[in-house]
C-alpha positions in Angstrom: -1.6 -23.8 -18.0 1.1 -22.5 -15.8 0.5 -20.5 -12.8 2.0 -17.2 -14.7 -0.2 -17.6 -17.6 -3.5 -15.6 -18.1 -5.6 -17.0 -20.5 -8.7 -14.1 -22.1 -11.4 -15.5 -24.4 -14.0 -13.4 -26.1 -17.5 -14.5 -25.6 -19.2 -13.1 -28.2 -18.6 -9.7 -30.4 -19.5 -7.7 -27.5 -16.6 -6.6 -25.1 -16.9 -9.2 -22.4 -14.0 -11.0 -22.1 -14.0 -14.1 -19.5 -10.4 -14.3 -17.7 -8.6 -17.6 -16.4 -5.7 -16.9 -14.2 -4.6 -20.3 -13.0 -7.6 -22.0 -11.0 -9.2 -18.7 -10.6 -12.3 -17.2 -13.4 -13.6 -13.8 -13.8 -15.4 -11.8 -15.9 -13.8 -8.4 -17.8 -16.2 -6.3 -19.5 -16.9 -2.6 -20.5 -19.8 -0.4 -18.7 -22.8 0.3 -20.4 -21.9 3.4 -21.2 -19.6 2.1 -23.5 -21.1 -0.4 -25.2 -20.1 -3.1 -22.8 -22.7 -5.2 -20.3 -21.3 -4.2 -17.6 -20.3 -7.9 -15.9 -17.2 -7.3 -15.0 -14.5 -4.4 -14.0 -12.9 -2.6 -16.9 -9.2 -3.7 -18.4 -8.2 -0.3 -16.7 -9.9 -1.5 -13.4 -7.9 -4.7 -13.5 -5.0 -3.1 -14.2 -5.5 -0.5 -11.1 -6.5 -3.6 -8.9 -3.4 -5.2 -9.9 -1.4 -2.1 -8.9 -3.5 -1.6 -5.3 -3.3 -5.6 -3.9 0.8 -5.2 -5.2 0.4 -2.1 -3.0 -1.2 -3.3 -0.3 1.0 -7.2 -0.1 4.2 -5.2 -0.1 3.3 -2.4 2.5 2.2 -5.9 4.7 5.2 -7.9 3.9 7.3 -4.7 5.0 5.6 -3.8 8.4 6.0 -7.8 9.1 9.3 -7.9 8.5 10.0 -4.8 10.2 7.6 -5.7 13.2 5.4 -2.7 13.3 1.7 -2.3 14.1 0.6 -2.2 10.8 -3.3 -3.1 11.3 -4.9 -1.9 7.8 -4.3 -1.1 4.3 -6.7 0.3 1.5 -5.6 1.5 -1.1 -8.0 3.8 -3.3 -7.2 4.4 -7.4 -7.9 6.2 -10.0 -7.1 6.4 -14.0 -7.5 9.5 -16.4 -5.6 10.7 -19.3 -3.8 14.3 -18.9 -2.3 16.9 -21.5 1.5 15.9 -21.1 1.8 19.7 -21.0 0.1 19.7 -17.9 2.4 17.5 -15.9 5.2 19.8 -14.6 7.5 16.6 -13.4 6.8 14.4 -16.7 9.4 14.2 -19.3 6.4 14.1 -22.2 5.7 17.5 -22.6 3.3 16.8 -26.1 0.3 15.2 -26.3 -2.0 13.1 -23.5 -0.5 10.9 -21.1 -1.8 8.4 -18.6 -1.9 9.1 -14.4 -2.6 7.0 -11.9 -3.6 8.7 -8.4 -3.3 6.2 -5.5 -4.0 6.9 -1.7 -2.8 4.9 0.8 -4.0 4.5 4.0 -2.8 2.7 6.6 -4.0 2.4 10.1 -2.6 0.7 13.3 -0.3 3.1 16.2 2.2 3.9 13.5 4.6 6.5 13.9 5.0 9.7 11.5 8.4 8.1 10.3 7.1 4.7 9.9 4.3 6.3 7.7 6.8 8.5 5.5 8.6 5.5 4.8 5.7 3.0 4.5 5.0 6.3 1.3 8.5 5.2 0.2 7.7 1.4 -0.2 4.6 1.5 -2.2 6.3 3.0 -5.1 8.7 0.0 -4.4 5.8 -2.8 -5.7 6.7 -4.8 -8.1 3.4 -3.8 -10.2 4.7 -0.5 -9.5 8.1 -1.3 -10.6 6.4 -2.8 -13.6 4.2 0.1 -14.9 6.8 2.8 -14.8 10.0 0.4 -16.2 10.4 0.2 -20.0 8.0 -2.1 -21.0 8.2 -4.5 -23.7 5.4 -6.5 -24.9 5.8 -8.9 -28.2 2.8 -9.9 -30.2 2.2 -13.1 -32.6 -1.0 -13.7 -34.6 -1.6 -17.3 -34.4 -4.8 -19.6 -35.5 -6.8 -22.1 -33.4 -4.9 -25.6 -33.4 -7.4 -28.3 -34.0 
């Protein structure tokens, strides 16, 4: 398995899903509430993970390079679904559409400019680049090789 793939194997005909991402394992799963066990983070709580550590590694990467006194980063998500109609800067104006709310907060002696532009940079993530480019995902059905 190569370092890019992700491998996701049902265990069982519940929702938990166990994840293999190169050497690393984890558990995916839906909360109880759903239907799910609850052993794991939700698909939407990887996906929002993915999008804060991308965050996070390229606000770091940044202040490094730029050598400022970047001491912290958290970044805190969310995920709901909105009437399009509701979204006065979204081209969808019918039906629901996805939003993502992300803070940012970043501590260290940092000046007002250096945190306007460290703003900037986080919508510069690749993840971010990712989730709001055209997206094009190709399926294929296969069956279990012997």
């Amino acid at each position: 398995m190569s370092p890019q793939e992700v491998v996701v194997r049902s265990a069982g005909d519940g929702f938990r899903q166990d994840v293999e991402a190169g050497a690393h394992r984890m558990i995916v799963d839906e909360p109880v509430s759903f239907g799910g066990t609850d052993l794991g983070p939700s698909p939407y709580a990887m996906l929002l993970a993915a999008l804060g550590a991308c965050t996070a590694m390229t606000l770091r990467l940044y202040a490094r390079n730029k050598g400022w006194p970047l001491e912290t980063v958290e970044v805190r998500l969310s995920h709901d679904k909105i009437h399009a109609k509701d979204c006065v800067t979204c081209e969808t104006k019918e039906g629901r559409l996805d939003r993502i709310e992300r803070e940012v907060i970043v501590g260290g002696p940092l000046s007002e400019e250096q945190r306007k532009r460290l703003g900037e940079i986080a919508d510069r993530c690749p993840v971010h680049r990712t989730l709001t480019s055209e997206i094009h995902i190709h399926t294929r059905v296969t069956t279990p090789s012997l």
